[in-house]
N, CA and C atoms as an extended XYZ file, in Angstrom:
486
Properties=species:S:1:pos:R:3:atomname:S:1:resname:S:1:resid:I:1 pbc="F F F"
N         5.395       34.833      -25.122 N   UNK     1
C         6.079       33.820      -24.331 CA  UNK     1
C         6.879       34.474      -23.197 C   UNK     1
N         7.300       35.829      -23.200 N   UNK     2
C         8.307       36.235      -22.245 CA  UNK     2
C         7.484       36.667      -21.115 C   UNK     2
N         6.291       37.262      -21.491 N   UNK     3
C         5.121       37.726      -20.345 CA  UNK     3
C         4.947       36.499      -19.537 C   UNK     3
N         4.636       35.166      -20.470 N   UNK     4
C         4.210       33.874      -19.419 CA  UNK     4
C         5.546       33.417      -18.488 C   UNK     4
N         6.656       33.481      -19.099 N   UNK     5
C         7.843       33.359      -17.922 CA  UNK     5
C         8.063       34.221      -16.997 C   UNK     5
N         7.994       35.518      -17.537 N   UNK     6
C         7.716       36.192      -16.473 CA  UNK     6
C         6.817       36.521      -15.094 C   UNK     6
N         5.764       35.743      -15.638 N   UNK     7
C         4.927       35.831      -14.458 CA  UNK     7
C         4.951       34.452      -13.823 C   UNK     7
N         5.436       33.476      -14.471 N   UNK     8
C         5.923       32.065      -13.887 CA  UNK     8
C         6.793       32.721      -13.129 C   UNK     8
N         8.098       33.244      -13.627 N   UNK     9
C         9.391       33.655      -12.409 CA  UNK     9
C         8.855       34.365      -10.544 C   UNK     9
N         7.829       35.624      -11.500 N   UNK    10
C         7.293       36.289       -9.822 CA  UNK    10
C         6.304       35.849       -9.349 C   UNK    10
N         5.506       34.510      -10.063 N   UNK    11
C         4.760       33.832       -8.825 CA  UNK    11
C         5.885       32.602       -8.317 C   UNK    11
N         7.072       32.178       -8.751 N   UNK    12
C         7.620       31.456       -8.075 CA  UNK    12
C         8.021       32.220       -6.896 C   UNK    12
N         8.775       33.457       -7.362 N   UNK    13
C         9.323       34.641       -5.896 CA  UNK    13
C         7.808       34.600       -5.018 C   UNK    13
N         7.120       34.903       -5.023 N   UNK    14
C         6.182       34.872       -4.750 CA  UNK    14
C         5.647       33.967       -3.563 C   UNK    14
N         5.023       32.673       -3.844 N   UNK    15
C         4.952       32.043       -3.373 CA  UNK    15
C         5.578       30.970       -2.998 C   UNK    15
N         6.638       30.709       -3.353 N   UNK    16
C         7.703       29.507       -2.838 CA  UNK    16
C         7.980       29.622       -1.855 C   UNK    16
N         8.390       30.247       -0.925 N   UNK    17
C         9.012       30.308        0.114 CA  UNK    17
C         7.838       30.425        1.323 C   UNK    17
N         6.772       30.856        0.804 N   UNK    18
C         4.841       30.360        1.454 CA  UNK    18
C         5.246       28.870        1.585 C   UNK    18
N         5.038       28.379        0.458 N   UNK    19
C         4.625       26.720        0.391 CA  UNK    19
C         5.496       25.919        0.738 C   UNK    19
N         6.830       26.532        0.678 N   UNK    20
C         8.055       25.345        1.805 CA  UNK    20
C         8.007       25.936        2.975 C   UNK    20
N         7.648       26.445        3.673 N   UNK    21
C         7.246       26.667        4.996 CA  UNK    21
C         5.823       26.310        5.101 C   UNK    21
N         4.701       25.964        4.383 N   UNK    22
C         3.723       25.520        4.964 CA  UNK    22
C         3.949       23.721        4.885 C   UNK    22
N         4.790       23.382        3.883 N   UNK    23
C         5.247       21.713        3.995 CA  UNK    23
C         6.261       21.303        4.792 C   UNK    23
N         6.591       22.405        5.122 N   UNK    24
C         8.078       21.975        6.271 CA  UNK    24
C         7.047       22.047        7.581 C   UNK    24
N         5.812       22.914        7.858 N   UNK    25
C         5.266       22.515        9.541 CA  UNK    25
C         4.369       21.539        8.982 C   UNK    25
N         4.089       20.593        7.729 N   UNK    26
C         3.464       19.367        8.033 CA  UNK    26
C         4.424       18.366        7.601 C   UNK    26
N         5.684       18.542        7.349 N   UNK    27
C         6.529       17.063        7.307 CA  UNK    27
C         7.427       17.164        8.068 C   UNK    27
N         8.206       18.253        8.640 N   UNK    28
C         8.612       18.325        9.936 CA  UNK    28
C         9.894       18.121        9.153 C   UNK    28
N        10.742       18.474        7.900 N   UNK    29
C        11.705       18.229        7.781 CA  UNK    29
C        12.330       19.233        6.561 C   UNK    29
N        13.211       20.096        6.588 N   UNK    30
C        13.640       21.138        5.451 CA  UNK    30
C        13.434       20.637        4.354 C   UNK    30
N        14.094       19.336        3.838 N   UNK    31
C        14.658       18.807        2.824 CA  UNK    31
C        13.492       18.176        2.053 C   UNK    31
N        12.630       17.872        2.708 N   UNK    32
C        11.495       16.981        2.176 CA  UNK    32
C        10.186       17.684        1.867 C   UNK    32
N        10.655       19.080        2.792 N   UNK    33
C         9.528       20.097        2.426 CA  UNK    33
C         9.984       21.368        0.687 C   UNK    33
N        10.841       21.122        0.876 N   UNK    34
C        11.141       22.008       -0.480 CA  UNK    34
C        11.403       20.689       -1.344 C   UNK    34
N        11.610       20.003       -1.456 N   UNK    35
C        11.321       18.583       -2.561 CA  UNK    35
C         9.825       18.660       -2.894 C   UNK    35
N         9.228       18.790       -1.970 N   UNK    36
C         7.615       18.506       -2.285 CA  UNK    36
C         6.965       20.077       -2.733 C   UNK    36
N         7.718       21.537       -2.616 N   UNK    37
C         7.667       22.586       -2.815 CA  UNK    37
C         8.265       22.827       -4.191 C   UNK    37
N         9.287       22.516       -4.826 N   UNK    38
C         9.499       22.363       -5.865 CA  UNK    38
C         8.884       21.119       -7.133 C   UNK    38
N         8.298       20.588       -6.503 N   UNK    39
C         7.520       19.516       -7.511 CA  UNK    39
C         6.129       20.010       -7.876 C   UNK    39
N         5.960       20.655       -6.303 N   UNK    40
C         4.466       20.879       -7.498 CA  UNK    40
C         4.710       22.281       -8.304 C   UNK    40
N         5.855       22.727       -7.748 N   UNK    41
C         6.308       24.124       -9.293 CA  UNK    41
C         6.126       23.258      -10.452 C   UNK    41
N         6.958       22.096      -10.702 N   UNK    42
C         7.527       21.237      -11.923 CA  UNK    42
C         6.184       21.212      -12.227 C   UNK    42
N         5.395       20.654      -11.429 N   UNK    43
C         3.856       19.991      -11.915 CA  UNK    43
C         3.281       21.202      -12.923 C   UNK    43
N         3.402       22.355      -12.123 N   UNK    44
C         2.406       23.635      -12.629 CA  UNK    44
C         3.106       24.066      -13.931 C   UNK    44
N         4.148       24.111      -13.896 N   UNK    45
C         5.373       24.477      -15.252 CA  UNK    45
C         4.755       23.386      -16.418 C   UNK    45
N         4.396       22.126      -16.310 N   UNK    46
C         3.930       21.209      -16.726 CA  UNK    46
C         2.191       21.348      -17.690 C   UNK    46
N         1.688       22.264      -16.322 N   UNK    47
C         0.123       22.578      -17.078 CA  UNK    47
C         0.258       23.940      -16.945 C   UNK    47
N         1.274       24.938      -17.273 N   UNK    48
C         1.200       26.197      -16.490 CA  UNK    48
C        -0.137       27.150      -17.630 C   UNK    48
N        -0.038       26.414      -18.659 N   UNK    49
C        -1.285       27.706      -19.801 CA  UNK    49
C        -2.471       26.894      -19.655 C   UNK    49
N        -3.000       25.506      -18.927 N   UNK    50
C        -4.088       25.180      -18.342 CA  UNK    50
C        -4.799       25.869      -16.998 C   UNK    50
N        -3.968       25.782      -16.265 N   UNK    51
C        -4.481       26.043      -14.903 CA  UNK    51
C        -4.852       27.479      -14.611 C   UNK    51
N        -6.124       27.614      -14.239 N   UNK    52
C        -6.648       28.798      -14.118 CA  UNK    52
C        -5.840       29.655      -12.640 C   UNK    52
N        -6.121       29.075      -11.849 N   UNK    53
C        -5.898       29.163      -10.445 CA  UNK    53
C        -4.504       28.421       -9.873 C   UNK    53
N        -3.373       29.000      -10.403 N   UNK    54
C        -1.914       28.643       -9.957 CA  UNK    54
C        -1.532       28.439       -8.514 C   UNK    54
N        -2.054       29.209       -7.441 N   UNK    55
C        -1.593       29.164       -6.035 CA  UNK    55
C        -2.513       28.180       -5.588 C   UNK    55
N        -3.845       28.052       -6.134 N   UNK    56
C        -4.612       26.913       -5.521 CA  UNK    56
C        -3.804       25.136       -5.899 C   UNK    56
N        -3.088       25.873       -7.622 N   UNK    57
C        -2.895       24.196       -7.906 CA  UNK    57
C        -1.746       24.002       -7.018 C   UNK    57
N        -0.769       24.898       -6.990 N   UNK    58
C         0.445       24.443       -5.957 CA  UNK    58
C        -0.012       23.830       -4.689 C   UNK    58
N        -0.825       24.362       -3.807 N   UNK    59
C        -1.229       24.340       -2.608 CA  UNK    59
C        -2.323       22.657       -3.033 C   UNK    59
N        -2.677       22.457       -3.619 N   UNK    60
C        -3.039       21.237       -3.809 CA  UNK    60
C        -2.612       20.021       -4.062 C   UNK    60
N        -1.557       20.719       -5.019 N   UNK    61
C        -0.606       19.568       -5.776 CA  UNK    61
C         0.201       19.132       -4.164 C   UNK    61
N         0.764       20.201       -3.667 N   UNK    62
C         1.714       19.728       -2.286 CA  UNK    62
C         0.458       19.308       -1.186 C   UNK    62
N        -0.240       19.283       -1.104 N   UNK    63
C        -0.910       18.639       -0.252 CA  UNK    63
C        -0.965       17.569       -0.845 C   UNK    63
N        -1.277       17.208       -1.381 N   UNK    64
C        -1.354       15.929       -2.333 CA  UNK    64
C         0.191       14.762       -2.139 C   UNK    64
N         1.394       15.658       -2.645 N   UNK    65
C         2.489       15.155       -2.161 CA  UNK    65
C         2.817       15.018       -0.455 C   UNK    65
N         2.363       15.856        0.182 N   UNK    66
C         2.314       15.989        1.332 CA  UNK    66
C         2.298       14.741        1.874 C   UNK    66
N         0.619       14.261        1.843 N   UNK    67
C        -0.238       13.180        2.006 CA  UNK    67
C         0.466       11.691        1.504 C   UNK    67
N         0.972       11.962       -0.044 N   UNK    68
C         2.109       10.887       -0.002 CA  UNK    68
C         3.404       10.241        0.533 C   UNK    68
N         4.021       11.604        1.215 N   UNK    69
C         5.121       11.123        1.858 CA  UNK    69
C         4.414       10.447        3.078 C   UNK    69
N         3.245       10.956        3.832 N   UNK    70
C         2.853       10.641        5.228 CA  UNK    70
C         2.423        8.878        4.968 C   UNK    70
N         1.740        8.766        4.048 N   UNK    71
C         1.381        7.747        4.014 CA  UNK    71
C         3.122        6.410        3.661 C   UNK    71
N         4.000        6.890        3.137 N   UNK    72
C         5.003        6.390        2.647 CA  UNK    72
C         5.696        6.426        3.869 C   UNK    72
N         5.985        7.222        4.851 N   UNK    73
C         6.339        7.177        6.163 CA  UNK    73
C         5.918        6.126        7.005 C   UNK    73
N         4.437        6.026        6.964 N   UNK    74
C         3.283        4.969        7.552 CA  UNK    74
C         3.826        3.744        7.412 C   UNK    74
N         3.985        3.577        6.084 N   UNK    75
C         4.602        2.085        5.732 CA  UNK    75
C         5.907        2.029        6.220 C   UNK    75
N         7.003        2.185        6.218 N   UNK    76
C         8.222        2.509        6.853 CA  UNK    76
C         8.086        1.983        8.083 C   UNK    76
N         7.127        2.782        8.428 N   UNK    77
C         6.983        3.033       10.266 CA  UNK    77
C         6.350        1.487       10.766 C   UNK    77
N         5.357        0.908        9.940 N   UNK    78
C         5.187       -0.445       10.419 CA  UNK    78
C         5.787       -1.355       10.125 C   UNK    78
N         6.829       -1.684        9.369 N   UNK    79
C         7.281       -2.341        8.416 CA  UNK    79
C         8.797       -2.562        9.775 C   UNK    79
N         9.153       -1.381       10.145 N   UNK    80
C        10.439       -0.955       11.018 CA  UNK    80
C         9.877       -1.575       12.339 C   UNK    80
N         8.696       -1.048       12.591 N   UNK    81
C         7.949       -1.697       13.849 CA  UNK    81
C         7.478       -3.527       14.221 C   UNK    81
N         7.215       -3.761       13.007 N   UNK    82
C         6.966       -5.486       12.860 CA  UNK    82
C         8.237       -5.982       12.473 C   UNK    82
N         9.572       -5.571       12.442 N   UNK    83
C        10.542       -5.951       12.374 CA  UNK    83
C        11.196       -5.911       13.605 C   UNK    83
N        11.368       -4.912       14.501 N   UNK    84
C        11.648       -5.188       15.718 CA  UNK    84
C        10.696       -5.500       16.799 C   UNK    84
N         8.951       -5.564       16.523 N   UNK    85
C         8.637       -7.101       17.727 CA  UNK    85
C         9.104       -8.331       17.446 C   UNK    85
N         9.540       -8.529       15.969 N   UNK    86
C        10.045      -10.222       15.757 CA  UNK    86
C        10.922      -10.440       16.341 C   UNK    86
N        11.836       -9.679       16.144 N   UNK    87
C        13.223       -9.659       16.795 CA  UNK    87
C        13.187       -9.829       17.996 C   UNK    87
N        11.910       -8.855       18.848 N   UNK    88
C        12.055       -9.000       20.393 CA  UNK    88
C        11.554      -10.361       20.713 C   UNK    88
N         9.769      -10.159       20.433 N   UNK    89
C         9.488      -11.434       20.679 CA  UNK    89
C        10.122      -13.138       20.159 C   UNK    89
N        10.911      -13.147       18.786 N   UNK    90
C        11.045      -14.293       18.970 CA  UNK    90
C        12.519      -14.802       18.414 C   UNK    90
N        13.440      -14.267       19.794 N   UNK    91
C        15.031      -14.330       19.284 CA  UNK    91
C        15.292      -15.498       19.420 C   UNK    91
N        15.033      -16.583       20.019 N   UNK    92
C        15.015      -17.993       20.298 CA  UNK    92
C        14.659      -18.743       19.353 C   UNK    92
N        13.188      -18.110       18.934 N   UNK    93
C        13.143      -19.122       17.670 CA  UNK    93
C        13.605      -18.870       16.476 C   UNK    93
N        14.252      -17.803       16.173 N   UNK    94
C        14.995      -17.294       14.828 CA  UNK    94
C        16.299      -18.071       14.505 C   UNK    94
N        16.945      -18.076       16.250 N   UNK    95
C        17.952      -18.565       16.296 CA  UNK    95
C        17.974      -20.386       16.033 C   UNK    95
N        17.159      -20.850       17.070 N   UNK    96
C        16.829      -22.278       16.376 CA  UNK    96
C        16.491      -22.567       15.557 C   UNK    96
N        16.165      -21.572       14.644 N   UNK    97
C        14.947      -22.464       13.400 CA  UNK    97
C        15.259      -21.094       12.504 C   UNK    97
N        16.270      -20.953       11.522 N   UNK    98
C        16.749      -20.455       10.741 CA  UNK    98
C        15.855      -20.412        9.205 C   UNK    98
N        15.687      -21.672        9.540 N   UNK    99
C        14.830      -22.229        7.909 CA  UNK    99
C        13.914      -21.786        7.409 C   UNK    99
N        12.856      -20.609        8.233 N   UNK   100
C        11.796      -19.674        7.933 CA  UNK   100
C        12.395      -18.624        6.768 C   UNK   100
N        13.402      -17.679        7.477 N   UNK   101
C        13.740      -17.168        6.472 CA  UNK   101
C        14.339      -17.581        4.897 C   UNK   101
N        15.178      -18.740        5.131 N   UNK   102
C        15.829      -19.521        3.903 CA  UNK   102
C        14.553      -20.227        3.161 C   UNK   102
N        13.448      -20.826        3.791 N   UNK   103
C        12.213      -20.923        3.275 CA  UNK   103
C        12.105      -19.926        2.698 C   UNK   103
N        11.625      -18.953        2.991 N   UNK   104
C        11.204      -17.522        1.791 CA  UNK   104
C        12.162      -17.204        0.620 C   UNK   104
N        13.133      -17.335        1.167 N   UNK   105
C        14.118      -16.955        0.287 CA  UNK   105
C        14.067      -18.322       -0.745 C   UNK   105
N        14.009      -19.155       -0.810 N   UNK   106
C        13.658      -20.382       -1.832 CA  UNK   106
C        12.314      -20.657       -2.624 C   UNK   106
N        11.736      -19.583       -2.381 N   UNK   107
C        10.094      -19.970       -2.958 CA  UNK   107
C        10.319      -19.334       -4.182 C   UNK   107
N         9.559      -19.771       -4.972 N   UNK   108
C         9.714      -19.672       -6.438 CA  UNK   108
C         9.449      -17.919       -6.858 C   UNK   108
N        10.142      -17.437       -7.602 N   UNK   109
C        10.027      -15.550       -8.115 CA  UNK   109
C         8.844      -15.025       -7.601 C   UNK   109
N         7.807      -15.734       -8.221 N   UNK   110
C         6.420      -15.711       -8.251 CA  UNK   110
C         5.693      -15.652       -7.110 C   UNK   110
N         5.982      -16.198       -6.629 N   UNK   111
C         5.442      -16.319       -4.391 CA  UNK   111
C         6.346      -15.599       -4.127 C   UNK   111
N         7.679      -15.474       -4.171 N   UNK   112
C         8.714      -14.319       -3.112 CA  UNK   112
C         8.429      -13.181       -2.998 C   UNK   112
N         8.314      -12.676       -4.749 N   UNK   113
C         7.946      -11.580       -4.557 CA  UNK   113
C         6.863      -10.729       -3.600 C   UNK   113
N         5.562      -11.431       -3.988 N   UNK   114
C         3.934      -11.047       -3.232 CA  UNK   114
C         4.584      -11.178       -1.804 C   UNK   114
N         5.168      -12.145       -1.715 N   UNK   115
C         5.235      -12.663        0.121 CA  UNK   115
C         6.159      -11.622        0.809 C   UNK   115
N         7.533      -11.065        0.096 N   UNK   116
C         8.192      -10.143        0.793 CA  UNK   116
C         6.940       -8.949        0.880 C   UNK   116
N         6.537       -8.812        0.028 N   UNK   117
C         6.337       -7.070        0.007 CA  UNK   117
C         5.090       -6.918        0.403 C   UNK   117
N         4.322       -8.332        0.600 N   UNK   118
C         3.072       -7.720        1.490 CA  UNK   118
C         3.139       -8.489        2.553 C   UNK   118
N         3.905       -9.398        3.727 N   UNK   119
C         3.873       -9.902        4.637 CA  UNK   119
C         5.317       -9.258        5.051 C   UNK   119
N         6.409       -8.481        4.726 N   UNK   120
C         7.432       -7.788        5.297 CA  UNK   120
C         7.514       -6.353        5.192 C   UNK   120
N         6.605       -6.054        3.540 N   UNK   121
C         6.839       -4.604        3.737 CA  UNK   121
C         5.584       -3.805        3.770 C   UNK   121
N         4.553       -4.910        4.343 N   UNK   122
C         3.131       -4.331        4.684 CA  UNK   122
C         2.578       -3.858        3.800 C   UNK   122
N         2.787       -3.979        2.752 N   UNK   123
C         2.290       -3.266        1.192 CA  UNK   123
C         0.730       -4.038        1.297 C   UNK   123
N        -0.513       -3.484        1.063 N   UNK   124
C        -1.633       -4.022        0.688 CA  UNK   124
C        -1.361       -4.777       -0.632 C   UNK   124
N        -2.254       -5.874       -1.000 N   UNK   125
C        -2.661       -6.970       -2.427 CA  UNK   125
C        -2.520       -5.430       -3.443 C   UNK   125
N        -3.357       -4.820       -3.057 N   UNK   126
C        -3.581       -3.590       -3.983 CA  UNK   126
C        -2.793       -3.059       -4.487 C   UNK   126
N        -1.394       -2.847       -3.409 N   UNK   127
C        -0.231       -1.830       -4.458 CA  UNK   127
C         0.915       -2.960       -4.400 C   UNK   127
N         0.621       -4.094       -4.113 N   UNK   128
C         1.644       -5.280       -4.699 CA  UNK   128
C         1.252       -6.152       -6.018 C   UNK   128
N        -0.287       -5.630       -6.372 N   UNK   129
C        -0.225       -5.795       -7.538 CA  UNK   129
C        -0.019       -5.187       -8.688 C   UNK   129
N        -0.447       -3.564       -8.224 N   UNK   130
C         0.345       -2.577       -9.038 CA  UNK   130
C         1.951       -2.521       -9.220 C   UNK   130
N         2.763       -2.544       -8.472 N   UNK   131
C         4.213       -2.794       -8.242 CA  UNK   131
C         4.503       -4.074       -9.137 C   UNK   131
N         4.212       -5.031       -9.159 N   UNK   132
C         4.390       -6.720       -9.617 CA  UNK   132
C         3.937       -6.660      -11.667 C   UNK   132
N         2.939       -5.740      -11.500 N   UNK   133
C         2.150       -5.550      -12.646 CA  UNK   133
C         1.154       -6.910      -13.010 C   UNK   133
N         0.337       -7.264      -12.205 N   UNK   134
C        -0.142       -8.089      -11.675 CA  UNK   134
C        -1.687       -8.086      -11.501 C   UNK   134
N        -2.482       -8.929      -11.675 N   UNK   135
C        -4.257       -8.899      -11.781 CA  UNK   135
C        -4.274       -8.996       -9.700 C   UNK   135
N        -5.017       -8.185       -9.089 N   UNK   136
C        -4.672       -8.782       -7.576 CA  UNK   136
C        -5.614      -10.227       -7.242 C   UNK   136
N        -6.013      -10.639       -8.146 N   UNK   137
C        -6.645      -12.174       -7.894 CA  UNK   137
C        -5.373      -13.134       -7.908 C   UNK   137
N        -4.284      -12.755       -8.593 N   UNK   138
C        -2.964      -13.324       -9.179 CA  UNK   138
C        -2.185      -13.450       -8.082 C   UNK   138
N        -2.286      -12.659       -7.368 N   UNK   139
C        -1.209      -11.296       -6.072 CA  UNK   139
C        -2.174      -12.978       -5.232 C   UNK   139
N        -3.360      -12.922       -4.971 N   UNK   140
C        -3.939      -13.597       -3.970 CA  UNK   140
C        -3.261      -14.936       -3.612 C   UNK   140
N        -3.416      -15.610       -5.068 N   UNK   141
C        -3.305      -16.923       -5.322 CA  UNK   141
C        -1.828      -16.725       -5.157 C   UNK   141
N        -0.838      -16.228       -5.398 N   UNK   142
C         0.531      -16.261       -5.255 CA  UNK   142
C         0.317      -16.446       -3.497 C   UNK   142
N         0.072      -15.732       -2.867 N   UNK   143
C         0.139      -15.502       -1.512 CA  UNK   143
C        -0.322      -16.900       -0.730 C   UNK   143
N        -1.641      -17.300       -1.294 N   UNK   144
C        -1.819      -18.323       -0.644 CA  UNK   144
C        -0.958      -19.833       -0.832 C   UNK   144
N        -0.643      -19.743       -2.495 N   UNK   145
C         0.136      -20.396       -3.034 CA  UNK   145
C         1.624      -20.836       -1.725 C   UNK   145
N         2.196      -19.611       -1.618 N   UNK   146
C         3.459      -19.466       -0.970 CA  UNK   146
C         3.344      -19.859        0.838 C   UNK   146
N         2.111      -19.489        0.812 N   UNK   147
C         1.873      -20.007        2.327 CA  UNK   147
C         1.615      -21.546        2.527 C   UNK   147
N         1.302      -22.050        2.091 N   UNK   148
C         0.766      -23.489        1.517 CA  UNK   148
C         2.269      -24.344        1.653 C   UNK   148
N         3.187      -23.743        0.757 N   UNK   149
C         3.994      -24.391        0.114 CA  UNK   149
C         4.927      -24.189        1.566 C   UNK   149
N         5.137      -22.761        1.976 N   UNK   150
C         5.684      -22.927        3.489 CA  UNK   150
C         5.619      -24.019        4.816 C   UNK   150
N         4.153      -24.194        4.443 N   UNK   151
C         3.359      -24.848        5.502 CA  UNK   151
C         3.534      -26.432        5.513 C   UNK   151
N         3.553      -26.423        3.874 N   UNK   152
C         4.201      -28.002        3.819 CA  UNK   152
C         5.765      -28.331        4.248 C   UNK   152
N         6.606      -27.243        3.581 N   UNK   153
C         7.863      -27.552        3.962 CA  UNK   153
C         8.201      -27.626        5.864 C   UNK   153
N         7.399      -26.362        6.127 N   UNK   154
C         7.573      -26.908        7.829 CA  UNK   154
C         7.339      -27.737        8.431 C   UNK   154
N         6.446      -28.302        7.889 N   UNK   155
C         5.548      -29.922        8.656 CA  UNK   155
C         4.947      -29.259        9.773 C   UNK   155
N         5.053      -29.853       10.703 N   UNK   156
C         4.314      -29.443       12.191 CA  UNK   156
C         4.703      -28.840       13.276 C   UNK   156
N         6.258      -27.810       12.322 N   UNK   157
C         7.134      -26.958       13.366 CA  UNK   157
C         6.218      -26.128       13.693 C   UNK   157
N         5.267      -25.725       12.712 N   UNK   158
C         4.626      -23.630       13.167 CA  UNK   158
C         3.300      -24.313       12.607 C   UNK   158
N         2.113      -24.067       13.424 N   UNK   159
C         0.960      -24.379       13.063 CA  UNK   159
C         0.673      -23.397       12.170 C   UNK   159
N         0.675      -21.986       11.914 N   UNK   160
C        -0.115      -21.017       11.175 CA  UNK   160
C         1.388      -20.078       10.540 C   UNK   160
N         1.356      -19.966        9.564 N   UNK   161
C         2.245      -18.847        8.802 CA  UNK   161
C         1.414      -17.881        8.406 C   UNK   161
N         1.643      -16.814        8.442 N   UNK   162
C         0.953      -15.610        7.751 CA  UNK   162
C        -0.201      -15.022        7.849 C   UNK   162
């Protein structure tokens, strides 16, 4: 057991300070690159008497995390972005007609949920049904459900929601 820590300790000396500098020039940020540099240590510490090839699994595992923050950024980034064209494009009607949002906010658990997180936080059916714990035929019918029920409460203010 002391040989396997030991050689866990000098491939951490080793290569750590490789792999947070190769995740810090693809996330562009110290903090987020040694988060994702120390996890896939945790990961490998995790399978460390499986894995044949240790520098490949690190270098995979953080690409892997890598790829998750970028994509988790992605969402952020549109989510931040379709929040301020609403704002630009439609400050007039937010201001007159309040009741869109208080509409959402009144729809039953079941529709709010699906409706925030895939019409505000751009989340695909796919990972709002994973998140919800949810069949995505369920995720569907909620969605259309909630649009429906919008559509009635507006009457003939907004021809199309969603």
């Amino acid at each position: 057991m002391r040989a396997q820590e030991r050689a866990a300790s000098e491939l951490f000396e080793a290569i750590y300070p490789r792999l947070a500098g190769w995740c810090r020039r693809l996330v562009d940020d110290d903090g987020t690159a040694h988060e994702i540099a120390s996890e896939a240590f945790t990961r490998l510490w995790a399978r460390w008497t499986k894995v044949d090839e240790p520098t490949g699994f690190l270098y995979v595992t953080a690409a892997n995390l890598v790829r998750d923050h970028w994509r988790k950024m992605e969402r952020e980034r549109r989510a931040l972005r379709r929040v301020t064209t609403e704002e630009i494009v439609k400050p007039q009607a937010e201001a007159g007609d309040p009741s869109v949002r208080m509409l959402v906010q009144s729809l039953p658990e079941r529709m709010r949920a699906p409706a925030l997180l895939h019409y505000y936080a751009d989340l695909p059916i796919r990972e709002v049904a994973a998140l919800l714990g949810r069949p995505e035929g369920t995720v569907k019918s909620d969605l259309h459900a909630a649009r429906e029920l919008l559509r009635a409460r507006l009457g003939g203010q907004h021809d199309r929601i969603a």
